[in-house]
N, CA, C and O atoms as a Tinker XYZ file with bonds, in Angstrom:
   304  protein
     1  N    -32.829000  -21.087000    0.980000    73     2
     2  CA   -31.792000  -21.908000    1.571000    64     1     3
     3  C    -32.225000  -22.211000    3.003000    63     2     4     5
     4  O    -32.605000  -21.486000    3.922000    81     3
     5  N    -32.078000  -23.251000    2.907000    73     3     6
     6  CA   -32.541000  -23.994000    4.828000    64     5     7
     7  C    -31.371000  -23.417000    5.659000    63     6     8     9
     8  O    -30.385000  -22.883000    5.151000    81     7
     9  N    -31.594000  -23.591000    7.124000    73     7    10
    10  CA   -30.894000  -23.040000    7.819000    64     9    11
    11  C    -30.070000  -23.753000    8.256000    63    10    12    13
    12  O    -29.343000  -23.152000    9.047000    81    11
    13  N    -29.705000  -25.254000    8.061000    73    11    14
    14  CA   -28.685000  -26.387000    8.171000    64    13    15
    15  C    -27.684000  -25.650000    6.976000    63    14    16    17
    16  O    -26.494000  -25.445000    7.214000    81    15
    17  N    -28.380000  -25.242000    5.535000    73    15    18
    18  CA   -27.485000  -24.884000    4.794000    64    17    19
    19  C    -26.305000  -23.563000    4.718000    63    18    20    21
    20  O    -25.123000  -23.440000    4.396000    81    19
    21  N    -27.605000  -22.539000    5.310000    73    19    22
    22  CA   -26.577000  -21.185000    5.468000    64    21    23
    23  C    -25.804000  -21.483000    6.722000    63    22    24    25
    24  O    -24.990000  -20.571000    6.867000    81    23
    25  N    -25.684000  -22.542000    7.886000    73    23    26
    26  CA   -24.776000  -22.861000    8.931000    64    25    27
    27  C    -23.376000  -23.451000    8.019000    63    26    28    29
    28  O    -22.223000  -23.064000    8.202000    81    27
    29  N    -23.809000  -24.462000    7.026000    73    27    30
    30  CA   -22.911000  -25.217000    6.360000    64    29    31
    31  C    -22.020000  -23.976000    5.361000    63    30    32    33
    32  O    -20.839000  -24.018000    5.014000    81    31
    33  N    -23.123000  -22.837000    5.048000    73    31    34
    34  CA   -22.070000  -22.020000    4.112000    64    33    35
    35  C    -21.413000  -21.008000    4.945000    63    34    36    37
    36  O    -20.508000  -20.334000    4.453000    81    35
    37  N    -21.837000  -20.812000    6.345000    73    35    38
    38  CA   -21.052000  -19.870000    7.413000    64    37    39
    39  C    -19.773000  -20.603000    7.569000    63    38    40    41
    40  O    -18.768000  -20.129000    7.040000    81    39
    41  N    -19.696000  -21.838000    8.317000    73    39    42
    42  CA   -18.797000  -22.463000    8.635000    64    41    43
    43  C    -17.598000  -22.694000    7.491000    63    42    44    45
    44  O    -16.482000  -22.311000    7.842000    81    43
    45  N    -17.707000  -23.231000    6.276000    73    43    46
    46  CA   -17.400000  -23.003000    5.361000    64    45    47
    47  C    -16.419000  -21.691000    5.191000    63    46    48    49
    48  O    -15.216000  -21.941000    5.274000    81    47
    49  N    -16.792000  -20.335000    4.965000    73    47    50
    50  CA   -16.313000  -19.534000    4.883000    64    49    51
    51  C    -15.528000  -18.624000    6.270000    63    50    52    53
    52  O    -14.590000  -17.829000    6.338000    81    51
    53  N    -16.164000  -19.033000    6.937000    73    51    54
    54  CA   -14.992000  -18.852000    8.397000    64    53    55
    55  C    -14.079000  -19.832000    8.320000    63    54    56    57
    56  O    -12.996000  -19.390000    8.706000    81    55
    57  N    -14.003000  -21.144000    7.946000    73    55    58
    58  CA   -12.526000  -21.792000    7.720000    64    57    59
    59  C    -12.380000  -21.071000    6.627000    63    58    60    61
    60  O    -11.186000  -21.133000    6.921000    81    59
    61  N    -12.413000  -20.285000    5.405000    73    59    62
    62  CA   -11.399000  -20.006000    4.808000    64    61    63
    63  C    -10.684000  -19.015000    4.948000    63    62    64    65
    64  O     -9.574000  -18.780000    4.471000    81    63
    65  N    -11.488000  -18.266000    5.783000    73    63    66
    66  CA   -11.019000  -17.112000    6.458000    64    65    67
    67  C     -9.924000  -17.167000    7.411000    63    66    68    69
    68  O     -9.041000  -16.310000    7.440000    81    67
    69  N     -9.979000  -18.288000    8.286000    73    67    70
    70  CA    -9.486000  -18.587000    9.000000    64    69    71
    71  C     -7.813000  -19.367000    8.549000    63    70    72    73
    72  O     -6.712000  -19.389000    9.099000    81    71
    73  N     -8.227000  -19.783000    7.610000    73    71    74
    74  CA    -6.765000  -20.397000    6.319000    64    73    75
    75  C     -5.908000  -19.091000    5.562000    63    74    76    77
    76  O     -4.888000  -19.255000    4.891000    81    75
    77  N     -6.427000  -18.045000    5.776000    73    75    78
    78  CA    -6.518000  -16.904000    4.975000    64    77    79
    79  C     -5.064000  -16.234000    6.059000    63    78    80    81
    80  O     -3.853000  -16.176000    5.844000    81    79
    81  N     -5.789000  -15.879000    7.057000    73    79    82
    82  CA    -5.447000  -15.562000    7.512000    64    81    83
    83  C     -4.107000  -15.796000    8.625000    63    82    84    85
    84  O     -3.319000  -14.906000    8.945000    81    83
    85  N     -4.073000  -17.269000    9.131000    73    83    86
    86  CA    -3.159000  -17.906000    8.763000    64    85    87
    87  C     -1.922000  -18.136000    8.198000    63    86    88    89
    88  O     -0.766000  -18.037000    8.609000    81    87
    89  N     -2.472000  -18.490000    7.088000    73    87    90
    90  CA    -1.513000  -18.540000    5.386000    64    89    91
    91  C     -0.738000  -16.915000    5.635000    63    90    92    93
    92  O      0.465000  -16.687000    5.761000    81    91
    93  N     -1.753000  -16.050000    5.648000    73    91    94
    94  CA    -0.887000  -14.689000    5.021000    64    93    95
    95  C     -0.232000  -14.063000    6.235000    63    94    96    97
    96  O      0.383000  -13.002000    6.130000    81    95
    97  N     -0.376000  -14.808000    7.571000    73    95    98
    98  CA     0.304000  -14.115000    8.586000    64    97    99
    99  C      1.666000  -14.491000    8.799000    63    98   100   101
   100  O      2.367000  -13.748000    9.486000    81    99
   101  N      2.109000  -15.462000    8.346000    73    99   102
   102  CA     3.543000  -15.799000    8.188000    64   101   103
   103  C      4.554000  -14.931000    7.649000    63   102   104   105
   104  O      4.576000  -14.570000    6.473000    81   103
   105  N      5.477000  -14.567000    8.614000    73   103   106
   106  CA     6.389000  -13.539000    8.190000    64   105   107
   107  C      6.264000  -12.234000    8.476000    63   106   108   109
   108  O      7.323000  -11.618000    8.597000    81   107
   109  N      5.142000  -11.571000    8.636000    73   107   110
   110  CA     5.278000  -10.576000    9.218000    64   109   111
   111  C      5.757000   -9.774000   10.476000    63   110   112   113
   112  O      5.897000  -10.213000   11.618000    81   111
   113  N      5.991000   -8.432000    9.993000    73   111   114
   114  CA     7.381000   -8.117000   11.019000    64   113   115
   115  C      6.349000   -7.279000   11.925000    63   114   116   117
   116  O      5.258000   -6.811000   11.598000    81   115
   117  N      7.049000   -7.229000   13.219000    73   115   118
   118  CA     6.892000   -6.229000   14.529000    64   117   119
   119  C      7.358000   -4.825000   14.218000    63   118   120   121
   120  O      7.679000   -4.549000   13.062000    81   119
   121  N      7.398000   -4.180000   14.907000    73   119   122
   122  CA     8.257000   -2.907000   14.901000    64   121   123
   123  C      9.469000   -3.320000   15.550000    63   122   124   125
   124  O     10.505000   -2.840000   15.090000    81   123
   125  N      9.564000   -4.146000   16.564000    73   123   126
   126  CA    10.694000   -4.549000   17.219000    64   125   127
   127  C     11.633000   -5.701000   16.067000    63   126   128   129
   128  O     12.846000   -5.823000   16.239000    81   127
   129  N     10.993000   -6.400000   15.049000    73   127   130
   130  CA    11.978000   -6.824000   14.384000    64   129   131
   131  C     12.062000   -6.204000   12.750000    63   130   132   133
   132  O     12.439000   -6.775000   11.727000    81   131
   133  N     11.600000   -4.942000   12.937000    73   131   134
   134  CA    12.160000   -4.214000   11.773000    64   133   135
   135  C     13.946000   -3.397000   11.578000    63   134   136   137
   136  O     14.452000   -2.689000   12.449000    81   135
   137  N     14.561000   -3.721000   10.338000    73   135   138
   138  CA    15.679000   -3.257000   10.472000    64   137   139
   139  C     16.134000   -1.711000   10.793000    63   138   140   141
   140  O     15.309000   -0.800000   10.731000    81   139
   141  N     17.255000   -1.527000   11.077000    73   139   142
   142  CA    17.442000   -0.080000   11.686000    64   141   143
   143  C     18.214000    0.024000   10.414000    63   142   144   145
   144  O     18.796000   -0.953000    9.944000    81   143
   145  N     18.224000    1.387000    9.766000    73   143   146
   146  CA    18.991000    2.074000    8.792000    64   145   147
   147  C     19.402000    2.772000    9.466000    63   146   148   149
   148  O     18.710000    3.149000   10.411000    81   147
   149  N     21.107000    3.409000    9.233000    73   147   150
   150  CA    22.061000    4.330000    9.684000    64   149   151
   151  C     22.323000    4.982000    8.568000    63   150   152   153
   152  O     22.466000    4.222000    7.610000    81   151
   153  N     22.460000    6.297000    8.290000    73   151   154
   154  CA    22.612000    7.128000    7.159000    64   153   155
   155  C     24.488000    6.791000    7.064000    63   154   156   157
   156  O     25.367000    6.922000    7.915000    81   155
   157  N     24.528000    6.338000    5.682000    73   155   158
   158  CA    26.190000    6.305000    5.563000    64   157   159
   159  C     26.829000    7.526000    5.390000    63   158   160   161
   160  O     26.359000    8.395000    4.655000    81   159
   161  N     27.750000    7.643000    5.943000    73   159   162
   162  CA    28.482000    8.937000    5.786000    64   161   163
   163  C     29.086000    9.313000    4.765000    63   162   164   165
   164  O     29.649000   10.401000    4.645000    81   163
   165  N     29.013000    8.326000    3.826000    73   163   166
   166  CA    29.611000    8.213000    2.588000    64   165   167
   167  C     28.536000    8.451000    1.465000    63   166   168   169
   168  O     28.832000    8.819000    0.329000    81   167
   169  N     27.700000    8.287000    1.752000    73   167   170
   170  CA    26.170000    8.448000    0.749000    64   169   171
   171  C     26.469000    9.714000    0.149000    63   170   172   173
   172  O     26.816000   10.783000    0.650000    81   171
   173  N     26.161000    9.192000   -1.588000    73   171   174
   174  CA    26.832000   10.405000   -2.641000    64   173   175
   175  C     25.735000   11.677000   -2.502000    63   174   176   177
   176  O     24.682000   11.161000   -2.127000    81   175
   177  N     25.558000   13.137000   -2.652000    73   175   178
   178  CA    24.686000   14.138000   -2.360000    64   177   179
   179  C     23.972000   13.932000   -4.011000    63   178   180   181
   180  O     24.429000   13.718000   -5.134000    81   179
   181  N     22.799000   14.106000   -3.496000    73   179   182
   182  CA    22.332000   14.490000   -5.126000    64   181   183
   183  C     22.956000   15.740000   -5.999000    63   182   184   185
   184  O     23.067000   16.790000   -5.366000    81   183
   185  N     23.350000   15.755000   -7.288000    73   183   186
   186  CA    23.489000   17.274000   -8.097000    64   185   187
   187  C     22.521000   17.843000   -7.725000    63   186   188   189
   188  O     21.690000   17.359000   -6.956000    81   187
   189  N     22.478000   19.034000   -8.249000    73   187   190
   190  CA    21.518000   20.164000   -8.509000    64   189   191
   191  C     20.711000   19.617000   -9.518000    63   190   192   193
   192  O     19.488000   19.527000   -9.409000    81   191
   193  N     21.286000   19.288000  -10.393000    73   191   194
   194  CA    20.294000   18.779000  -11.487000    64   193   195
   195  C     19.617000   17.706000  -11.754000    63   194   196   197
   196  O     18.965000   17.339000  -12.732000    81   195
   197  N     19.978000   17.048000  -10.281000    73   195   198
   198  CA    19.125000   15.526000  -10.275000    64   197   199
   199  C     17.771000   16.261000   -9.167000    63   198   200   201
   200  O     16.691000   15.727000   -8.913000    81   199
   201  N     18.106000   17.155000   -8.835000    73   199   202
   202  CA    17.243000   17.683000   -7.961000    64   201   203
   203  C     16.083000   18.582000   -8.452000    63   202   204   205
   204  O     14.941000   18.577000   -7.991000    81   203
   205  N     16.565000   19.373000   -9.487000    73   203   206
   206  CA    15.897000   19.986000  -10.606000    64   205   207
   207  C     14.790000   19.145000  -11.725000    63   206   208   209
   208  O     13.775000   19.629000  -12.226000    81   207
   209  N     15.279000   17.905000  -11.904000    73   207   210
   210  CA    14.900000   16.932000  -12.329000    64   209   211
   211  C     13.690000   16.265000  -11.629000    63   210   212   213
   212  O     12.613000   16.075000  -12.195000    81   211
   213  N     13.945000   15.952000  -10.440000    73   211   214
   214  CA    12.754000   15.358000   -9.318000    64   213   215
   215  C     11.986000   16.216000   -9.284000    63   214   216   217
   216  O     10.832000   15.815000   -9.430000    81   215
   217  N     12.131000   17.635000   -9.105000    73   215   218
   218  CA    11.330000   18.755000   -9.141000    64   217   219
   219  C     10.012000   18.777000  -10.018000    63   218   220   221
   220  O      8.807000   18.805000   -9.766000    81   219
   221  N     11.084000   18.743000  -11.601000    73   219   222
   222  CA     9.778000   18.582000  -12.315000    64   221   223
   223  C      8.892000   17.573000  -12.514000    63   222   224   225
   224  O      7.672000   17.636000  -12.669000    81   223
   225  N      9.715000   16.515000  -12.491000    73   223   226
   226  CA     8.416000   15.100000  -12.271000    64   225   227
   227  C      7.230000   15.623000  -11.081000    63   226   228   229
   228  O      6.022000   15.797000  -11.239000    81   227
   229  N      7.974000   15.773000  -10.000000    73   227   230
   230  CA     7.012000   16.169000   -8.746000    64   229   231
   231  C      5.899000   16.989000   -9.153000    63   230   232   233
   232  O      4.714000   16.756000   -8.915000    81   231
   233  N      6.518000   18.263000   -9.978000    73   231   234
   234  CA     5.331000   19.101000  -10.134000    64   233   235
   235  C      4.395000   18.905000  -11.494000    63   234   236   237
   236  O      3.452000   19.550000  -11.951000    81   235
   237  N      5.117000   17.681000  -11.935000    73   235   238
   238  CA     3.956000   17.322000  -13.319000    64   237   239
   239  C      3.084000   16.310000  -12.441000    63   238   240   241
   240  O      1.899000   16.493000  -12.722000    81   239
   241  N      3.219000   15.457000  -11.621000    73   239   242
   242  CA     2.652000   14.890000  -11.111000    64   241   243
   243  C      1.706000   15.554000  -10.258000    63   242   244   245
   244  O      0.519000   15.372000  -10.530000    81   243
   245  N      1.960000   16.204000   -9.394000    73   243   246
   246  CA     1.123000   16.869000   -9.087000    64   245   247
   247  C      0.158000   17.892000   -9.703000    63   246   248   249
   248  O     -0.443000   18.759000   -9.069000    81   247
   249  N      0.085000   17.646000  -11.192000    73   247   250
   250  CA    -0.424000   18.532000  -11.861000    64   249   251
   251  C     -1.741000   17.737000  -12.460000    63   250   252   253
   252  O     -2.924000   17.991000  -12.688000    81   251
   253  N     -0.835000   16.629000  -12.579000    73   251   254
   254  CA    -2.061000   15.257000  -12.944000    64   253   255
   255  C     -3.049000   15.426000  -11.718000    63   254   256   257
   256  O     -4.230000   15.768000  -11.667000    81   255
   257  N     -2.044000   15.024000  -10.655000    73   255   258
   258  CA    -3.396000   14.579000   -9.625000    64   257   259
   259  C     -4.225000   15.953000   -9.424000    63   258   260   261
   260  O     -5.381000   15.783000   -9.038000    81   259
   261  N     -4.002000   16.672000   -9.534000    73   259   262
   262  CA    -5.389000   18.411000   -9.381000    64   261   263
   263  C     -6.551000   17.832000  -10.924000    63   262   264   265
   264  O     -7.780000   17.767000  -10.936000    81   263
   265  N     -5.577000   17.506000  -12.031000    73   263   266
   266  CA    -6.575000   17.484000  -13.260000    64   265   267
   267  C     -7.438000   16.549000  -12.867000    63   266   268   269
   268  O     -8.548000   16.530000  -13.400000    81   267
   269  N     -7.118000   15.637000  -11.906000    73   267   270
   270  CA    -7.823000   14.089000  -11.859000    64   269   271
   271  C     -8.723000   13.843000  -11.232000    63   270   272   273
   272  O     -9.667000   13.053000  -11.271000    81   271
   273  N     -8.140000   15.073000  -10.240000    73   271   274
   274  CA    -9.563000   15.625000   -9.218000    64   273   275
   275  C    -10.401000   16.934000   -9.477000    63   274   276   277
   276  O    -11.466000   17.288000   -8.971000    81   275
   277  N     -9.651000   17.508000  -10.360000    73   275   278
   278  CA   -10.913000   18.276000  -11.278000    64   277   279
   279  C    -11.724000   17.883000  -12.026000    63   278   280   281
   280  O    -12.823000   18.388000  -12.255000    81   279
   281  N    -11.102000   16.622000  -12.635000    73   279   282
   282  CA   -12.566000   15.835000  -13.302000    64   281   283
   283  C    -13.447000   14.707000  -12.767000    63   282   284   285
   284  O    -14.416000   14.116000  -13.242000    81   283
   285  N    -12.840000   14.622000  -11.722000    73   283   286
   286  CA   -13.939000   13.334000  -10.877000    64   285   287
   287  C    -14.797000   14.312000  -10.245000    63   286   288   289
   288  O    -15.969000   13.988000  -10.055000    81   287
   289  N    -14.414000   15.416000   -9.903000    73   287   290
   290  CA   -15.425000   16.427000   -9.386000    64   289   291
   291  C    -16.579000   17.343000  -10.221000    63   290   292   293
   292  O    -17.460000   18.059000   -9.746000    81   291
   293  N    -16.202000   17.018000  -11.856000    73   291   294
   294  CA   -16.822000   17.735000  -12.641000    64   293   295
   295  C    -17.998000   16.489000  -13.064000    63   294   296   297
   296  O    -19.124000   16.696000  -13.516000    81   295
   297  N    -17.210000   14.834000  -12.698000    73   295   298
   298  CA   -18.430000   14.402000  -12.868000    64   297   299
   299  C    -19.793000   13.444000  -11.799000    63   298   300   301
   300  O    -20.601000   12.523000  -11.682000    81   299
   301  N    -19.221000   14.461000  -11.345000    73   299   302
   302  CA   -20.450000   13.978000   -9.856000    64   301   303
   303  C    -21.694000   14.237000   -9.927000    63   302   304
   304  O    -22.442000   13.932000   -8.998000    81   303
């Protein structure tokens, strides 16, 4: 590739980068215009048994991720 051409494929891809970036920066928030949450005083408590419940998902999940990294480590 001539060097008129890799200028033509630089330029090229810095405008799309440049469209990219652009394009996807619309809308994004600051920290200063992120919303504030206030805990309602009214917010229902979890049961015991919704808690018991999260528990075990938590600890099956976490049971996956040890197996998942016991076998990416077994195949290195």
């Amino acid at each position: 590739m001539t060097r008129t051409g890799q200028a033509a494929v630089l330029a090229a891809i810095t405008l799309m980068c440049g469209l990219l970036v652009a394009g996807c920066g619309n809308g994004v928030r600051t920290e200063g215009d992120a919303p504030h949450v206030t805990p309602s005083p009214s917010a229902p408590t979890p049961a015991p048994t919704d808690l018991a419940e999260m528990r075990k998902l938590l600890d099956g999940a976490e049971s996956a991720a040890a197996a998942a990294d016991s076998d990416a480590a077994a195949d290195r």
